[in-house]
FIVOMI-462801 format. One line per 8 residues: their letters; for each residue x, y, z of N, C-alpha, C. Coordinates in nm, 2 decimals, decimal comma. Example, Ala and Ser with C-alpha at 12.3 -4.5 7.8 and 13.67 -1.06 7.14 Angstrom:
2
as) 1,32/-0,57/0,78/1,23/-0,45/0,78/1,32/-0,33/0,78; 1,28/-0,22/0,71/1,37/-0,11/0,71/1,29/0,00/0,79
***
This chain:
283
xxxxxxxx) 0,08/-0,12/0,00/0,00/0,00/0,00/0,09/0,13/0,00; 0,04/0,24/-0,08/0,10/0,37/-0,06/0,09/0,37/0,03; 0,19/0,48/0,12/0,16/0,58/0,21/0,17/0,74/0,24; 0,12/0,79/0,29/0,17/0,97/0,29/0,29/0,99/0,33; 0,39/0,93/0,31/0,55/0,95/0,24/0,54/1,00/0,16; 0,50/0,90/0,03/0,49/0,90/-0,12/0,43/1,03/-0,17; 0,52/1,14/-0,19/0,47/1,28/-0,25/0,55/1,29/-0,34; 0,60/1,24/-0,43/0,68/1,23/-0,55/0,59/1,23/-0,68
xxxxxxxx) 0,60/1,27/-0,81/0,59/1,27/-0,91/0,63/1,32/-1,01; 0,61/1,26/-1,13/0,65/1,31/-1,25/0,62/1,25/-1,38; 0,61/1,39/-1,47/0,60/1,29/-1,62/0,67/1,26/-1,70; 0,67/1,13/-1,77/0,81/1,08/-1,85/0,81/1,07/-1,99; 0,88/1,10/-2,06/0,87/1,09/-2,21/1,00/1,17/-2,30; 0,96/1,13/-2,39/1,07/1,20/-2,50/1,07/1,21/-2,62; 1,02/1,36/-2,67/1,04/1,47/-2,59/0,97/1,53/-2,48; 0,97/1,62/-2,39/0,90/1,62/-2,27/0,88/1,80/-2,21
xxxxxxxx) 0,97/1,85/-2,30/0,99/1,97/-2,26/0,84/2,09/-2,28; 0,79/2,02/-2,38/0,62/2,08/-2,40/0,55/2,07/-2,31; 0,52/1,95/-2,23/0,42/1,88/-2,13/0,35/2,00/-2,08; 0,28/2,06/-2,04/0,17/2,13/-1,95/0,09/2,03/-1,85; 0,17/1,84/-1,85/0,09/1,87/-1,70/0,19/1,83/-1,57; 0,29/1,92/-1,55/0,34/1,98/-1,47/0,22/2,12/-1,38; 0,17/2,19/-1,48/0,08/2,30/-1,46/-0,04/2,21/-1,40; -0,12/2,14/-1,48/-0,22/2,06/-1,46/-0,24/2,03/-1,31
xxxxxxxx) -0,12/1,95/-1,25/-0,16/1,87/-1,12/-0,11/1,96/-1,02; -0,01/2,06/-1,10/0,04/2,19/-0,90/-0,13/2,21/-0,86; -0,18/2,26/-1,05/-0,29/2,36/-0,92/-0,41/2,24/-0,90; -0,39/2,13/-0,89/-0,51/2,06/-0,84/-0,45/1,98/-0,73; -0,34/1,99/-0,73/-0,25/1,93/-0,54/-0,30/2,08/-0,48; -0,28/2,18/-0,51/-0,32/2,34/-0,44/-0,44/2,27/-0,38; -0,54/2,28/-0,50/-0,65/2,30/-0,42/-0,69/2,20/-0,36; -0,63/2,08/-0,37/-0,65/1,95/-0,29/-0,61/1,94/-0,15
xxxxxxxx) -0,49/2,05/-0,11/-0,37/2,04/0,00/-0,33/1,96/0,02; -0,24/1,88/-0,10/-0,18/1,78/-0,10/-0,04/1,87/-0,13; 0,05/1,85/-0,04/0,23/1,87/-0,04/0,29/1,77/-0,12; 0,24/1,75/-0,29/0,34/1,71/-0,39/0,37/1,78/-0,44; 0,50/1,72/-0,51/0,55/1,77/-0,58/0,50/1,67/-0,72; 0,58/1,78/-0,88/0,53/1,70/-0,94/0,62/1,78/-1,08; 0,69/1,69/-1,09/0,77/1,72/-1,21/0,76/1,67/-1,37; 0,89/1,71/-1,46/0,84/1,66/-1,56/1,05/1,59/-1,61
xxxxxxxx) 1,04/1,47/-1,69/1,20/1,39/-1,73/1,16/1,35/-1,82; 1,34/1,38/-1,87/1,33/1,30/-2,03/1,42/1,19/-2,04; 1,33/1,07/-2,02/1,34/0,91/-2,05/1,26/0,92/-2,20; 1,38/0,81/-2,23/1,35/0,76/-2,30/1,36/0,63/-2,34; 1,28/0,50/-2,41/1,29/0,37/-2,41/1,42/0,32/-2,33; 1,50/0,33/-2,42/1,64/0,24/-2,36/1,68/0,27/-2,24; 1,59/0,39/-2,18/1,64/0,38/-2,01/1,55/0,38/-1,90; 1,42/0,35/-1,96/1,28/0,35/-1,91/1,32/0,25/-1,80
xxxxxxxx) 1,35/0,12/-1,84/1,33/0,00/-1,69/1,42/0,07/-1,59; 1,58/0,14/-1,61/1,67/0,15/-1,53/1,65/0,30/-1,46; 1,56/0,42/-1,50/1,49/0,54/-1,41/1,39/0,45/-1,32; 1,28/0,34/-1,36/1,22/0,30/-1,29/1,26/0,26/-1,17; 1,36/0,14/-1,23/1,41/0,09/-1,09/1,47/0,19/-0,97; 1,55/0,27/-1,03/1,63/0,37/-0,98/1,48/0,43/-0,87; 1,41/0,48/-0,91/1,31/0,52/-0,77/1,26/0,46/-0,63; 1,24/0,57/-0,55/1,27/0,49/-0,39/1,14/0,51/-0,37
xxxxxxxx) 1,11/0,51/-0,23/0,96/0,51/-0,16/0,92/0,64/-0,13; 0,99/0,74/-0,17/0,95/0,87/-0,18/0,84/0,88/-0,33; 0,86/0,79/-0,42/0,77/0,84/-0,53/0,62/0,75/-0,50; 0,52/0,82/-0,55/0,39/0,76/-0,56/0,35/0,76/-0,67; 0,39/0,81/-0,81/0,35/0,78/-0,95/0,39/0,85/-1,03; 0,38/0,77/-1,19/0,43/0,86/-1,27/0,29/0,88/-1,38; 0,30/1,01/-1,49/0,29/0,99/-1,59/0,37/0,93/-1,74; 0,32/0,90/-1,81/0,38/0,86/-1,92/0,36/0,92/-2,08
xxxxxxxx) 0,43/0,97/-2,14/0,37/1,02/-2,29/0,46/0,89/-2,35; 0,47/0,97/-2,56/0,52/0,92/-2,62/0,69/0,94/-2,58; 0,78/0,81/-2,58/0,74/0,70/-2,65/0,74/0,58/-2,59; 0,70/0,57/-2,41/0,70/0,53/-2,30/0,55/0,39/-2,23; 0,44/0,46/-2,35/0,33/0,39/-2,31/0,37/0,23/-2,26; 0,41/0,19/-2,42/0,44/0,04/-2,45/0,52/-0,02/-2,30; 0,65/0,06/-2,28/0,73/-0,02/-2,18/0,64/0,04/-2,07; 0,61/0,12/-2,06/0,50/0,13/-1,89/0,40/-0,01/-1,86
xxxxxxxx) 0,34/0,03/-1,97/0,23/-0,18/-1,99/0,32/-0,27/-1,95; 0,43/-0,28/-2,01/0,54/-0,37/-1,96/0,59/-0,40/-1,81; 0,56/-0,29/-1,79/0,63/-0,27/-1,62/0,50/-0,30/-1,52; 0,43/-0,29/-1,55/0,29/-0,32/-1,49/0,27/-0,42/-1,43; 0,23/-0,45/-1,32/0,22/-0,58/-1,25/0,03/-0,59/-1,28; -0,01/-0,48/-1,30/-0,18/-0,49/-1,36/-0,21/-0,40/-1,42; -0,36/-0,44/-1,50/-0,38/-0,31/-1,58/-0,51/-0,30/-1,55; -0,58/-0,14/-1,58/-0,67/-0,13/-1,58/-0,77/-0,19/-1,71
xxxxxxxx) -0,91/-0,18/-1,74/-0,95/-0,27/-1,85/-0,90/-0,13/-1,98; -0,88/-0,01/-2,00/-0,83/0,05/-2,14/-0,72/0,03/-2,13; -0,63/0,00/-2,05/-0,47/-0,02/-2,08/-0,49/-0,16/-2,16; -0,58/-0,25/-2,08/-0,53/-0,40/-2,13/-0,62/-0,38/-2,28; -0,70/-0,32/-2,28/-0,71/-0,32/-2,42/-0,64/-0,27/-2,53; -0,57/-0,20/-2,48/-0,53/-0,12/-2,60/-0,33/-0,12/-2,56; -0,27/-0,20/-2,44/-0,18/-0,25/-2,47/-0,08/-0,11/-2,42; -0,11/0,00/-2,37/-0,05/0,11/-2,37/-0,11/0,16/-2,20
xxxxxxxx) 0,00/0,21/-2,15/0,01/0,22/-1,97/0,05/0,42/-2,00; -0,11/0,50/-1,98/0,00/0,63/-1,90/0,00/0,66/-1,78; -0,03/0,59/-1,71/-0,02/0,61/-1,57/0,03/0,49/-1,49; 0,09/0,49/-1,37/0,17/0,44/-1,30/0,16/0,43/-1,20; 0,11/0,37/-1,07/0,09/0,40/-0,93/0,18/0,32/-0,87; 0,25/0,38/-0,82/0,35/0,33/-0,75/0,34/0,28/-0,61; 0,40/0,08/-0,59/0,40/0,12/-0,43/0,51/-0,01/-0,42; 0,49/-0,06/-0,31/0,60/-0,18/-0,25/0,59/-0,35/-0,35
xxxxxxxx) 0,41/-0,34/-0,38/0,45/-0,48/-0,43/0,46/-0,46/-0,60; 0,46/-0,35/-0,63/0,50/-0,31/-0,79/0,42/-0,20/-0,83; 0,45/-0,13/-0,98/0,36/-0,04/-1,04/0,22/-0,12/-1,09; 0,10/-0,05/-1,05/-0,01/-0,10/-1,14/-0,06/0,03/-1,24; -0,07/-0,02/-1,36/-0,06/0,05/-1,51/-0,23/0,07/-1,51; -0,24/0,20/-1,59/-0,37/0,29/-1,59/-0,40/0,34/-1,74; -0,47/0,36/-1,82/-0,48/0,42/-1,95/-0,57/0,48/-1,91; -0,54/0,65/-1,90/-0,62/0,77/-1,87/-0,67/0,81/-2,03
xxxxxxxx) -0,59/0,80/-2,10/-0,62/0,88/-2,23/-0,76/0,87/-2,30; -0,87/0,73/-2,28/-0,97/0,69/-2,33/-1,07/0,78/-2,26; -1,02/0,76/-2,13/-1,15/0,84/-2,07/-1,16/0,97/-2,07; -1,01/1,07/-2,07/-0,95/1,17/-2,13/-1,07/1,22/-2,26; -1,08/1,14/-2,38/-1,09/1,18/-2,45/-1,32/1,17/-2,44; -1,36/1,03/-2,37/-1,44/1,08/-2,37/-1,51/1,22/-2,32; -1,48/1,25/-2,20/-1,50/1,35/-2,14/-1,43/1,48/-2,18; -1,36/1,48/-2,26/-1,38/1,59/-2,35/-1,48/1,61/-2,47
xxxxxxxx) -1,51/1,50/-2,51/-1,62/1,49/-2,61/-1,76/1,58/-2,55; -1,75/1,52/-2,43/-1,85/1,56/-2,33/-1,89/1,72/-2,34; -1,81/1,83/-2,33/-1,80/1,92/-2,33/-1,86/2,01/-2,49; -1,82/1,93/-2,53/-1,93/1,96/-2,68/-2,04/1,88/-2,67; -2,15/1,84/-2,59/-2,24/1,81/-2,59/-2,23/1,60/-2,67; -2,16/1,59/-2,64/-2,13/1,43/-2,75/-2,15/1,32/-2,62; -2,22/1,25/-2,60/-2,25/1,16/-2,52/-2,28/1,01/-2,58; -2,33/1,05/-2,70/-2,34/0,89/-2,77/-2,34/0,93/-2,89
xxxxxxxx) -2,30/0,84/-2,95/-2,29/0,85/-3,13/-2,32/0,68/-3,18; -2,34/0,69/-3,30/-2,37/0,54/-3,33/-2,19/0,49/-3,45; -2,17/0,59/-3,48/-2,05/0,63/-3,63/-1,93/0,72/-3,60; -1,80/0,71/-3,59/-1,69/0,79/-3,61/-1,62/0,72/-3,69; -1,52/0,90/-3,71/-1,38/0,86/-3,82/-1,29/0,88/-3,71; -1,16/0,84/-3,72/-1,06/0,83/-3,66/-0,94/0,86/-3,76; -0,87/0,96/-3,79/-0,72/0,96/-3,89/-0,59/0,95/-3,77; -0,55/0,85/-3,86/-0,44/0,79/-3,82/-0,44/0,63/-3,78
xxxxxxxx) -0,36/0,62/-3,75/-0,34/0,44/-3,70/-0,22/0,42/-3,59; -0,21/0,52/-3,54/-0,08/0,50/-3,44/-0,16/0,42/-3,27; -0,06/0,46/-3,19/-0,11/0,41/-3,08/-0,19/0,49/-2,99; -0,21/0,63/-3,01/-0,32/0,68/-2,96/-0,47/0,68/-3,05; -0,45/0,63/-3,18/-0,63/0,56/-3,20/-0,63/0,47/-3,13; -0,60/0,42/-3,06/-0,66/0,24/-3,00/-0,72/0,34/-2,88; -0,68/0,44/-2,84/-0,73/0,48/-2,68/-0,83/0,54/-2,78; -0,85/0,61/-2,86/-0,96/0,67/-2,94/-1,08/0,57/-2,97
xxxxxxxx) -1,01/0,43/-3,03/-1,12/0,32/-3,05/-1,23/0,31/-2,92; -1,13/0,29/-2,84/-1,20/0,28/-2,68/-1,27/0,37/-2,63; -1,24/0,48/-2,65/-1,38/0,56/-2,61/-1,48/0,60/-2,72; -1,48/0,55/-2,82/-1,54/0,54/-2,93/-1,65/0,45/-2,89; -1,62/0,34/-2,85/-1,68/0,17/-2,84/-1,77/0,22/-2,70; -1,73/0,28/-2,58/-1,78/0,33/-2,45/-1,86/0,45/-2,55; -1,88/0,50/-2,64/-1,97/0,63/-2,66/-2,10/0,52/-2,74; -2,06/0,41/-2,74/-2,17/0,36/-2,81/-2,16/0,34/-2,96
xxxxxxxx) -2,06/0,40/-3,05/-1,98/0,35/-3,19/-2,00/0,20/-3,21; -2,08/0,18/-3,31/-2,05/0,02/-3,35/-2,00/0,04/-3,53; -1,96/0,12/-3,58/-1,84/0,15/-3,68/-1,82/0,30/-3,63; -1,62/0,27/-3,71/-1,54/0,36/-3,65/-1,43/0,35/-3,81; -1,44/0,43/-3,88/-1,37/0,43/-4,04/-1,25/0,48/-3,97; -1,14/0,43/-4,00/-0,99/0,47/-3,99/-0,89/0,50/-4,13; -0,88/0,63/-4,11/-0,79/0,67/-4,19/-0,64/0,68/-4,19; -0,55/0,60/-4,28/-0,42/0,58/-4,30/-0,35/0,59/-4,41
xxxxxxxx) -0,25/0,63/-4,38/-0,14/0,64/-4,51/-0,15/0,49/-4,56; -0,09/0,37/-4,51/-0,11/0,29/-4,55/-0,20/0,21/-4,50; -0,29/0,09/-4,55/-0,40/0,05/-4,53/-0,36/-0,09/-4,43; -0,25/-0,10/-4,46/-0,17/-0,23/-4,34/-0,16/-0,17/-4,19; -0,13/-0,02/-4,18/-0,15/-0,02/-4,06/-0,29/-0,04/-3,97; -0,36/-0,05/-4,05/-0,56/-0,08/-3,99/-0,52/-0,17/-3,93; -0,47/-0,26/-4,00/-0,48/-0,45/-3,92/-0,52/-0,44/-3,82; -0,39/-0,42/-3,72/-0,43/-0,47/-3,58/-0,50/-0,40/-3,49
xxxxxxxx) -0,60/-0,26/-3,59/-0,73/-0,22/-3,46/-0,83/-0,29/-3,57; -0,87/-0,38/-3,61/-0,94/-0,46/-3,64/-0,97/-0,53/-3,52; -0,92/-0,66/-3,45/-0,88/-0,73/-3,34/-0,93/-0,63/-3,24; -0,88/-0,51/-3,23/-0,95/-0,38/-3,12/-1,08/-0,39/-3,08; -1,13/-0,35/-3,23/-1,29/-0,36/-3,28/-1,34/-0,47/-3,24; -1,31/-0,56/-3,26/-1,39/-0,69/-3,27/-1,45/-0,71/-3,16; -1,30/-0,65/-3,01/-1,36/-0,69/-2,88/-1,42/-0,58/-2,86; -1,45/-0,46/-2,89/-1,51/-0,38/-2,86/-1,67/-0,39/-2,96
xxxxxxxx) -1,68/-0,46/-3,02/-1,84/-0,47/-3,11/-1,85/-0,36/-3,17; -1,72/-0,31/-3,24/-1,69/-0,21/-3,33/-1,68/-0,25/-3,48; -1,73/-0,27/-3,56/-1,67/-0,25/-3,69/-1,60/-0,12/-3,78; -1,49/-0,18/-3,81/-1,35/-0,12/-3,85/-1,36/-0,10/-3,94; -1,36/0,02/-4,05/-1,39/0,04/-4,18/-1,23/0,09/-4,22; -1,13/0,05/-4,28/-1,00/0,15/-4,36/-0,99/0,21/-4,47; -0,97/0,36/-4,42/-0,98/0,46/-4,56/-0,84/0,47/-4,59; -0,86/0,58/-4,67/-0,68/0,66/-4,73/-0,73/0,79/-4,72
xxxxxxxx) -0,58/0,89/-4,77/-0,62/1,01/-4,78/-0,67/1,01/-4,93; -0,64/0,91/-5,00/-0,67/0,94/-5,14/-0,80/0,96/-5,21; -0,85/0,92/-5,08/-1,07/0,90/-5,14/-1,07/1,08/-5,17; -1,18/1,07/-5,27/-1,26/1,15/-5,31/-1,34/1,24/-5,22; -1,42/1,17/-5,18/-1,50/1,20/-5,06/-1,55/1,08/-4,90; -1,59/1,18/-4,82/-1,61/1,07/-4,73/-1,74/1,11/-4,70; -1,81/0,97/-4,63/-1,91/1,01/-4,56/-1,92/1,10/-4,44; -2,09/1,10/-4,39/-2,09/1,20/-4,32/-2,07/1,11/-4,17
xxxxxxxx) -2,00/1,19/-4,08/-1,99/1,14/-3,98/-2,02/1,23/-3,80; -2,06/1,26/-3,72/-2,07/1,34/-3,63/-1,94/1,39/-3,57; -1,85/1,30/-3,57/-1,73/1,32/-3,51/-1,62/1,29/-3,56; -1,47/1,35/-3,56/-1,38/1,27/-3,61/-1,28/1,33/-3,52; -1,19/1,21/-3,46/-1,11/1,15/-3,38/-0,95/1,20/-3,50; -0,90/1,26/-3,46/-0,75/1,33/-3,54/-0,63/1,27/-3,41; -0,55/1,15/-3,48/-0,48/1,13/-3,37/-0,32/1,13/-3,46; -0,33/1,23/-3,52/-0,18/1,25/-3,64/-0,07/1,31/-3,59
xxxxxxxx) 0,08/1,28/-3,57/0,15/1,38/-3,48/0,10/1,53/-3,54; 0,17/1,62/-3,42/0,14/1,79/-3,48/0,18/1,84/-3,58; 0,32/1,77/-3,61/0,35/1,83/-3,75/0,38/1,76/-3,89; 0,23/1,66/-3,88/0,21/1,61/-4,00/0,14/1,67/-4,12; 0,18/1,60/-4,23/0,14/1,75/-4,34/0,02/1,61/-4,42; -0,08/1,68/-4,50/-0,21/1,56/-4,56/-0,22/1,63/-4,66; -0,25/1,57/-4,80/-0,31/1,65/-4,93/-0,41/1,73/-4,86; -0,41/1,85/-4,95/-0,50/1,92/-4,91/-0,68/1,90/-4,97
xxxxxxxx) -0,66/1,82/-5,06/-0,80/1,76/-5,11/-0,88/1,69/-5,02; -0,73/1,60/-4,97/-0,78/1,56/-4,86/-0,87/1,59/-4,71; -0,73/1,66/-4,67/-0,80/1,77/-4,55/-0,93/1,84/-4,57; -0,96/1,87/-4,70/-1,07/1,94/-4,72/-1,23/1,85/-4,71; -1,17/1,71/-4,75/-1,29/1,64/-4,78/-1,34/1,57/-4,67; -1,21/1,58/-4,58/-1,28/1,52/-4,43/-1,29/1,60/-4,40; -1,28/1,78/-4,40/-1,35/1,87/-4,33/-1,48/1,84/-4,33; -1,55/1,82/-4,44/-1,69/1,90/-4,51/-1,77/1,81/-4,46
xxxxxxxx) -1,69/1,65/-4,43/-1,79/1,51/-4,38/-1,74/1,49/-4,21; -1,70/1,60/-4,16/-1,60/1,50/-4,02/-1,68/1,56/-3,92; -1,82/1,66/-3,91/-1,85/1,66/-3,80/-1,76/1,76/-3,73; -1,76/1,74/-3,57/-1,69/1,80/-3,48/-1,54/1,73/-3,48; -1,47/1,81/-3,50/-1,30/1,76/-3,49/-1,26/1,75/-3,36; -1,20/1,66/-3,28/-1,10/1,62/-3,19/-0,97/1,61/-3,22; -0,86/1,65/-3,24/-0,72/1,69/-3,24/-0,66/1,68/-3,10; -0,61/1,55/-3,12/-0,53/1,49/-2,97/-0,43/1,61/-2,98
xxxxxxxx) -0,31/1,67/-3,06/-0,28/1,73/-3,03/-0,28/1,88/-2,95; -0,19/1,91/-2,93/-0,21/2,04/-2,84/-0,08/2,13/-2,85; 0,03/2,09/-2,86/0,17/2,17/-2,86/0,21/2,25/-3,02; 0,13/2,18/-3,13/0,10/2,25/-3,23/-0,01/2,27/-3,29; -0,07/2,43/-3,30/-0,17/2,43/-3,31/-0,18/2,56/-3,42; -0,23/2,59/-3,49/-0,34/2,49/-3,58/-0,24/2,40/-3,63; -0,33/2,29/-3,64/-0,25/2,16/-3,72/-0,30/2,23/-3,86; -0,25/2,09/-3,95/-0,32/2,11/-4,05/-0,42/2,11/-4,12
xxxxxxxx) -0,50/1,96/-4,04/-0,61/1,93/-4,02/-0,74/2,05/-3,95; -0,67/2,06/-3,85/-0,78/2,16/-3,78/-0,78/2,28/-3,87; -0,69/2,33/-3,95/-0,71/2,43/-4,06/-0,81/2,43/-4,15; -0,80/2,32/-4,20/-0,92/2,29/-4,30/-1,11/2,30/-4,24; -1,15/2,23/-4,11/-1,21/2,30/-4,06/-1,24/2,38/-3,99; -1,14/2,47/-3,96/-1,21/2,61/-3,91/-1,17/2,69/-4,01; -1,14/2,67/-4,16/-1,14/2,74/-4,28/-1,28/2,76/-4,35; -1,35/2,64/-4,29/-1,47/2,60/-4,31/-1,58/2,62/-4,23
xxxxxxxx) -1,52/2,73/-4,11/-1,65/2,71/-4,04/-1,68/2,62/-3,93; -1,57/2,48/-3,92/-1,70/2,37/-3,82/-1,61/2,42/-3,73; -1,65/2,30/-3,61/-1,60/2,32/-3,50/-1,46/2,25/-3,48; -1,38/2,26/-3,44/-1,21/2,21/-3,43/-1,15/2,22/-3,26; -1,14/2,11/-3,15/-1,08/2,11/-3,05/-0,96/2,09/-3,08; -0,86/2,12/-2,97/-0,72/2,06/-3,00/-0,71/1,99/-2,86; -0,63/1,93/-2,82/-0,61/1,81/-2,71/-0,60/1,88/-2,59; -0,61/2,00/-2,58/-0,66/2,06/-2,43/-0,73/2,00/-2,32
xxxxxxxx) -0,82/1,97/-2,41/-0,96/1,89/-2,33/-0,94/1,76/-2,28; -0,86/1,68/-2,38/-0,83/1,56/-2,33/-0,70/1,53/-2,24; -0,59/1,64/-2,27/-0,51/1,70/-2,16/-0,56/1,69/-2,01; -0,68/1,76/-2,05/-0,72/1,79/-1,87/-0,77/1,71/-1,83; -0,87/1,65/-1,90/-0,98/1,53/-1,82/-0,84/1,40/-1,76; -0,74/1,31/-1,90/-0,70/1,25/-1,85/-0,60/1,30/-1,73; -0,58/1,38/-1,72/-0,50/1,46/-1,60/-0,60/1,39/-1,47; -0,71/1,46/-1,51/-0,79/1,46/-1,33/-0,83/1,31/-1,36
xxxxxxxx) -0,81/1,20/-1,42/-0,85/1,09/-1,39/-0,73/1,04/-1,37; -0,61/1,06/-1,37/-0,48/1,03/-1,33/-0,46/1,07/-1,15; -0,53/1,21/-1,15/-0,49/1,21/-0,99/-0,61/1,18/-0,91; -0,70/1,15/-0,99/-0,79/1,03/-0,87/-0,68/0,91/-0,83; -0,66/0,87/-0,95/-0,58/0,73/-0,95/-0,44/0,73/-0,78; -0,39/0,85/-0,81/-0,24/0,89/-0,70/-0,32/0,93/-0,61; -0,47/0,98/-0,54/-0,49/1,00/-0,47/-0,58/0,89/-0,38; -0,66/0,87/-0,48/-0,80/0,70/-0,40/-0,77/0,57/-0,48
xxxxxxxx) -0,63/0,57/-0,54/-0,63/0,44/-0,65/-0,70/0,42/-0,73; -0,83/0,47/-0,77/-0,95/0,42/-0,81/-0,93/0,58/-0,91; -0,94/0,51/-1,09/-1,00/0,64/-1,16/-1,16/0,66/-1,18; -1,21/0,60/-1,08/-1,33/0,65/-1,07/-1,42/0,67/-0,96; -1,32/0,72/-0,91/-1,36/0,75/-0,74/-1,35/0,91/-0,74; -1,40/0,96/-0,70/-1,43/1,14/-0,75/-1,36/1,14/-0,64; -1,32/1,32/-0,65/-1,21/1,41/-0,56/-1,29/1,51/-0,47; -1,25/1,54/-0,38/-1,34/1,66/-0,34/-1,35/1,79/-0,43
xxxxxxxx) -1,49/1,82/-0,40/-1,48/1,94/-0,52/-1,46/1,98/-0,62; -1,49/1,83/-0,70/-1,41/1,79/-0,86/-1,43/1,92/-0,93; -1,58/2,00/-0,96/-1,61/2,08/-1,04/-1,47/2,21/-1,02; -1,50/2,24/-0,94/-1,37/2,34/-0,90/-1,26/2,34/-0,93; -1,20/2,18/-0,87/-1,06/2,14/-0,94/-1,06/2,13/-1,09; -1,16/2,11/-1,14/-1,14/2,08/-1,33/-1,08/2,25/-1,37; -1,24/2,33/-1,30/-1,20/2,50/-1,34/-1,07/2,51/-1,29; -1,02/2,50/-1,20/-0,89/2,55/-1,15/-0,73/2,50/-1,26
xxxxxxxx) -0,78/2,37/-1,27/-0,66/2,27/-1,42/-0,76/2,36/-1,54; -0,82/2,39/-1,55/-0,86/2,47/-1,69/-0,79/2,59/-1,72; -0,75/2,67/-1,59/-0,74/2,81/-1,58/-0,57/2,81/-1,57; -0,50/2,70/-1,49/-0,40/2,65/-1,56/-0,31/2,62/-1,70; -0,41/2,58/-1,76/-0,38/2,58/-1,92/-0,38/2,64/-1,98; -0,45/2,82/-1,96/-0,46/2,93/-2,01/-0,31/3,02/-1,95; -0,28/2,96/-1,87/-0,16/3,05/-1,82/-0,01/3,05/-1,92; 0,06/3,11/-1,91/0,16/3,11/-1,98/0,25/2,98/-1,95
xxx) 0,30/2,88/-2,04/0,37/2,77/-1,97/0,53/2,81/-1,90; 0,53/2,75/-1,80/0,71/2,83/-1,74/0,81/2,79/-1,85; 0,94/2,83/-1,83/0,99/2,80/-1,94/1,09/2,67/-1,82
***
């Protein structure tokens, strides 16, 4: 079991120097009057097992970005049920009989959806195929999605969220950028790094059919994609939203173990990590 020793934290990844949830968790330890700290390191793969081990009983958890998910699942003595689906650990609770591994990002993203009024849908698109669509599949499949069209450069990377779908009662449709047109869809899930570039025929034609945009990104902004629709008029988030949610479902996790055990005062704490993200990042 943790104990109130354990006031250590930090987020790990590489690169890491962007991160904003350093900001995120001071001001929700503030208003919580919890005395952590909570930092941010740059690990990367080849040194991930040997920072881990290296930590004492001063720490109580970590976060994890890219390119760290995979070996955090690894290090896991358990997972919650979106990690084990989707094979990817960002969170870490730390204690004596090992780390148990958390995938915040799915619920992250529902509850940002939330915020635009999106509670259930029956159809999404998703662009891309990397390892944050699988956390996208997942809150797709939880919003009620029984198809979810995935867009890829190549059509081999679909494969293996096929298998995703299946356990989720998702059917997996794979596009390209090269179609003509797409259907119409309520939502579309953009999980492309920030400084990916797409035909612009393209971009344009999943503007006109994509609904409300979700853009996991956040450190570059406008992407490319989000260009095309707010050139157009729709609506375009960038990963703020899912920044913050999976944030406060990470410090349920370091504070009641449980990401679904509410905090005192949650409403307040969300505004408070909101107003956070508006602030200038330190250097």
């Amino acid at each position: 079991m943790l104990t109130d020793a354990a006031t250590r934290l930090e987020v790990w990844g590489d690169p890491i120097a962007h991160s904003r949830s350093p900001q995120l968790h001071a001001a929700a330890y503030a208003l919580l009057g919890l005395e952590w700290t909570y930092g941010r390191r740059r690990v990367d793969e080849s040194s991930f097992d040997a920072e881990l081990t290296g930590l004492d009983t001063a720490w109580r958890g970590l976060s994890l970005t890219m390119p760290l998910k995979g070996a955090a699942f690894r290090a896991a003595i358990s997972h919650d049920r979106a990690a084990a689906l989707t094979g990817a650990v960002n969170t870490l609770l730390l204690s004596p009989e090992g780390p148990r591994g958390f995938n915040t990002d799915a619920g992250g993203i529902v509850r940002a959806l939330a915020d635009d009024a999106v509670t259930a849908l029956p159809r999404a698109r998703v662009v891309g195929a990397g390892a944050t669509a699988t956390s996208a599949l997942v809150a797709l499949g939880e919003l009620g999605a029984r198809e979810v069209e995935v867009i890829a450069r190549r059509p081999e990377a679909v494969a293996p969220l096929h298998d995703l779908g299946a356990r989720l009662g998702v059917r997996i449709v794979a596009g390209t950028f090269e179609a003509s047109g797409y259907d119409d869809v309520p939502v579309t899930i953009a999980t492309l790094p920030g400084d990916a570039r797409l035909p612009d025929a393209a971009g344009a034609a999943l503007a006109r059919a994509g609904g409300l945009l979700l853009d996991v990104v956040y450190g570059h902004w406008p992407t490319a994609l989000s260009a095309h629709w707010e050139g157009r008029g729709g609506r375009a988030r960038s990963g703020l939203g899912m920044l913050l949610y999976q944030a406060l479902l990470q410090i349920r996790i370091f504070r009641n173990g449980d990401p679904g055990a509410t905090l005192p005062n949650e409403r307040a704490l969300v505004e408070a990590m909101r107003t956070a993200l508006e602030e200038p990042r330190p250097a």
